[in-house]
N, CA, C and O atoms as a GROMACS GRO file, in nm:
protein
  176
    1UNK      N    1 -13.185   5.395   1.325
    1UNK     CA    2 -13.323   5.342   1.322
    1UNK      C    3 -13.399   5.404   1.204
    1UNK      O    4 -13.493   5.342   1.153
    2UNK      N    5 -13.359   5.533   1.158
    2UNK     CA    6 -13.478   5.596   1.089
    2UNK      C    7 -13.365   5.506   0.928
    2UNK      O    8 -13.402   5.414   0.855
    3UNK      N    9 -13.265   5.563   0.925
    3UNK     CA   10 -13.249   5.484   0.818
    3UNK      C   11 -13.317   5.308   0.764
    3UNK      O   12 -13.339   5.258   0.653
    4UNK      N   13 -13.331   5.267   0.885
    4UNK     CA   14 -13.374   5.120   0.853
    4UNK      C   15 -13.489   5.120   0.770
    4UNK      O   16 -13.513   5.073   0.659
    5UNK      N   17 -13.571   5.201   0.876
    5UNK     CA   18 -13.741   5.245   0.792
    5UNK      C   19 -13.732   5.298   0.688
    5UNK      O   20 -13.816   5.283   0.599
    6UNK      N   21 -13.604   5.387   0.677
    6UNK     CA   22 -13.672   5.407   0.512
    6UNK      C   23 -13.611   5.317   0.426
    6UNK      O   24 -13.623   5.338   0.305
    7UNK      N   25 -13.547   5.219   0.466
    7UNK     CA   26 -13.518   5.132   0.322
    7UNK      C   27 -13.621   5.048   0.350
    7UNK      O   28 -13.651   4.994   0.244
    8UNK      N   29 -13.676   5.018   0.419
    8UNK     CA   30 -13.768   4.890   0.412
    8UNK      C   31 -13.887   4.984   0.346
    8UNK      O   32 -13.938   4.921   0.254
    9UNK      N   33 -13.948   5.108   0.363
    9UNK     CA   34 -14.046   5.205   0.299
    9UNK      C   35 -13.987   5.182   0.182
    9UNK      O   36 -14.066   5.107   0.124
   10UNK      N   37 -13.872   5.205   0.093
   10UNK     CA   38 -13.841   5.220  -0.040
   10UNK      C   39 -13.876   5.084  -0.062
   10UNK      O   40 -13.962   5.071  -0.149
   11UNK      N   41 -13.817   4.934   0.014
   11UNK     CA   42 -13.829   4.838  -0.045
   11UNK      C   43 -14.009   4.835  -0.091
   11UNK      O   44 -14.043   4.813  -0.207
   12UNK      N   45 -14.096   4.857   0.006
   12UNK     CA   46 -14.230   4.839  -0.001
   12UNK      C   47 -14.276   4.913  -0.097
   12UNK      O   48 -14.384   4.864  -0.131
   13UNK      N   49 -14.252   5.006  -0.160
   13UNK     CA   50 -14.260   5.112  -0.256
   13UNK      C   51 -14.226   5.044  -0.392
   13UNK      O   52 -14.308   5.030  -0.483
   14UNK      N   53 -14.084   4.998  -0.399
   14UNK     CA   54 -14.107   4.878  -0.514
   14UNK      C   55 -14.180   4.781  -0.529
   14UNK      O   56 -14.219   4.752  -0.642
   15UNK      N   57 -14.211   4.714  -0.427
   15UNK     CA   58 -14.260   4.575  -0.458
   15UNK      C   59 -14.423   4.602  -0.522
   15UNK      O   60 -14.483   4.532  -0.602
   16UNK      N   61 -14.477   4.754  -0.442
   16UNK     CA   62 -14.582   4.788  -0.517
   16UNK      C   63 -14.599   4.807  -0.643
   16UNK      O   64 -14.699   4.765  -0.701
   17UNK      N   65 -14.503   4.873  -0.704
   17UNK     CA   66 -14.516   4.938  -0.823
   17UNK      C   67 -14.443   4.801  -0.925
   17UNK      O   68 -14.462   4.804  -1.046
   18UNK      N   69 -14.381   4.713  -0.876
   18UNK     CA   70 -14.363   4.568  -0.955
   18UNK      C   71 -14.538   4.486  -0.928
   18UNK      O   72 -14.594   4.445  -1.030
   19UNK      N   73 -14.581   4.476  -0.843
   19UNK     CA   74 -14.713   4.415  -0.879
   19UNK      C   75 -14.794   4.478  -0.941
   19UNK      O   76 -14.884   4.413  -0.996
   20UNK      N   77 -14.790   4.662  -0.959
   20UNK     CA   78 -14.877   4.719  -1.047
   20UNK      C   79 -14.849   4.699  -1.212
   20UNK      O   80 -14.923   4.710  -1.309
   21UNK      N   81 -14.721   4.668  -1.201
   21UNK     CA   82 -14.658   4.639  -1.366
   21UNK      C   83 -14.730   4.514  -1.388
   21UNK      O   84 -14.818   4.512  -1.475
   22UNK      N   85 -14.693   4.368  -1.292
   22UNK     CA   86 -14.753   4.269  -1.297
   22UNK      C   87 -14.893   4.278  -1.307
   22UNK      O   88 -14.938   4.174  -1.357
   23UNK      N   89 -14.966   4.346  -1.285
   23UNK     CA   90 -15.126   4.338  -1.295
   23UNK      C   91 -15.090   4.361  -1.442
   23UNK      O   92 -15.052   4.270  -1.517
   24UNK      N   93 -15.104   4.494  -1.478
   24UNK     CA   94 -15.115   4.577  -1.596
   24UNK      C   95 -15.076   4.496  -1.704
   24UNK      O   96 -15.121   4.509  -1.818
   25UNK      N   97 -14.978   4.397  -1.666
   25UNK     CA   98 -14.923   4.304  -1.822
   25UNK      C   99 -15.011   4.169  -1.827
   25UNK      O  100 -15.017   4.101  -1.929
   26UNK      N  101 -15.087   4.132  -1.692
   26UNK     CA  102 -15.144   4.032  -1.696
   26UNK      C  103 -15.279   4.071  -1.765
   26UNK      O  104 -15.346   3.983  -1.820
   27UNK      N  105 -15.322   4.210  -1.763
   27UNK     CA  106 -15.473   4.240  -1.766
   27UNK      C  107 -15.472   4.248  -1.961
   27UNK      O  108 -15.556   4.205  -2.040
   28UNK      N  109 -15.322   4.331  -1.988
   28UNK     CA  110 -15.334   4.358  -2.114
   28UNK      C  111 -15.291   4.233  -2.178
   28UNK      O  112 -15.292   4.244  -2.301
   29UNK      N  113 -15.251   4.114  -2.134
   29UNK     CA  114 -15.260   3.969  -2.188
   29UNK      C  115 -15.346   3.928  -2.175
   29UNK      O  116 -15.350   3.829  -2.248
   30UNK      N  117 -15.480   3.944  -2.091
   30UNK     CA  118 -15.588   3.882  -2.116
   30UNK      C  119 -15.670   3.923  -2.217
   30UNK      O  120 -15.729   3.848  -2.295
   31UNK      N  121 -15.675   4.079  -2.216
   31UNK     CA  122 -15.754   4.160  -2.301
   31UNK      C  123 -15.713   4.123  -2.434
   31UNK      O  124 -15.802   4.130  -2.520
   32UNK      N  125 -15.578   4.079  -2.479
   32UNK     CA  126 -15.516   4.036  -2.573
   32UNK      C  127 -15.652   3.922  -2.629
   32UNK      O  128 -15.753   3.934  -2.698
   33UNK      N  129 -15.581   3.807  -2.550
   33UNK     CA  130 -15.673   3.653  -2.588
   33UNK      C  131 -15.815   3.647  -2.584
   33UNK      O  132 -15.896   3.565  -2.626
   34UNK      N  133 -15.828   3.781  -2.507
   34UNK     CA  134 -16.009   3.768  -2.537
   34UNK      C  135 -16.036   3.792  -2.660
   34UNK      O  136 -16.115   3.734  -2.733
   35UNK      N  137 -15.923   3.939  -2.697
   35UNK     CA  138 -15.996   3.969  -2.877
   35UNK      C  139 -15.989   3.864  -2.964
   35UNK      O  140 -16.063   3.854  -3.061
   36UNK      N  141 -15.885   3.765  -2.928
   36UNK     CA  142 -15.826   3.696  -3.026
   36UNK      C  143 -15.956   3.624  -3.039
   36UNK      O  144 -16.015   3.617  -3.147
   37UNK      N  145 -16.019   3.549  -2.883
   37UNK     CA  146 -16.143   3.460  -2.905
   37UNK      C  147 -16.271   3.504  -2.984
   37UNK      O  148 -16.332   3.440  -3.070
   38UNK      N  149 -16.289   3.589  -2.951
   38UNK     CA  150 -16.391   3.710  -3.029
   38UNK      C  151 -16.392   3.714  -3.177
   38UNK      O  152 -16.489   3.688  -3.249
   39UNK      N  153 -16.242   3.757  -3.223
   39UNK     CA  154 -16.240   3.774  -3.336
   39UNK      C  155 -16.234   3.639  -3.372
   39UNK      O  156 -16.279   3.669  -3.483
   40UNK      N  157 -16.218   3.513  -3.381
   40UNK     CA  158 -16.211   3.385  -3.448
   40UNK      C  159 -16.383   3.335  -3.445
   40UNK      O  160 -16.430   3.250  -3.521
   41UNK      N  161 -16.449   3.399  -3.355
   41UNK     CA  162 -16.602   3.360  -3.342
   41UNK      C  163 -16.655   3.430  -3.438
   41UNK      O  164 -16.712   3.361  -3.522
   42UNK      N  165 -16.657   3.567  -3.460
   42UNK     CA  166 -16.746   3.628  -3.568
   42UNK      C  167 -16.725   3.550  -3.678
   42UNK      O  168 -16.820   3.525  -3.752
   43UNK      N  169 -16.558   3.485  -3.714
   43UNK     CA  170 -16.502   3.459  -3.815
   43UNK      C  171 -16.580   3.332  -3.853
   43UNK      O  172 -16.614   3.307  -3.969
   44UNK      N  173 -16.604   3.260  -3.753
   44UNK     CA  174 -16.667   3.121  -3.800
   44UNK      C  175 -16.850   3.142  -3.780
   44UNK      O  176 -16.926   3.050  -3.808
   0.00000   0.00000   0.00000
């Protein structure tokens, strides 16, 4: 029994730290396209 819990704890432990990657690449792709919008506005 205790083995079960801890693989399902490890599984839950990844899936966190894969949606924290997933945030972090989504946030620094937005932050991306915002400069991009930004910088093409001063430009014009």
């Amino acid at each position: 029994m205790e083995l079960i819990k801890r693989k399902v704890n490890n599984n839950m432990e990844n899936k966190n730290i894969d949606i924290n990657v997933i945030k972090i690449a989504v946030v620094e792709k937005i932050d991306e396209l915002y400069n991009k919008l930004v910088s093409k506005r001063k430009v014009s």
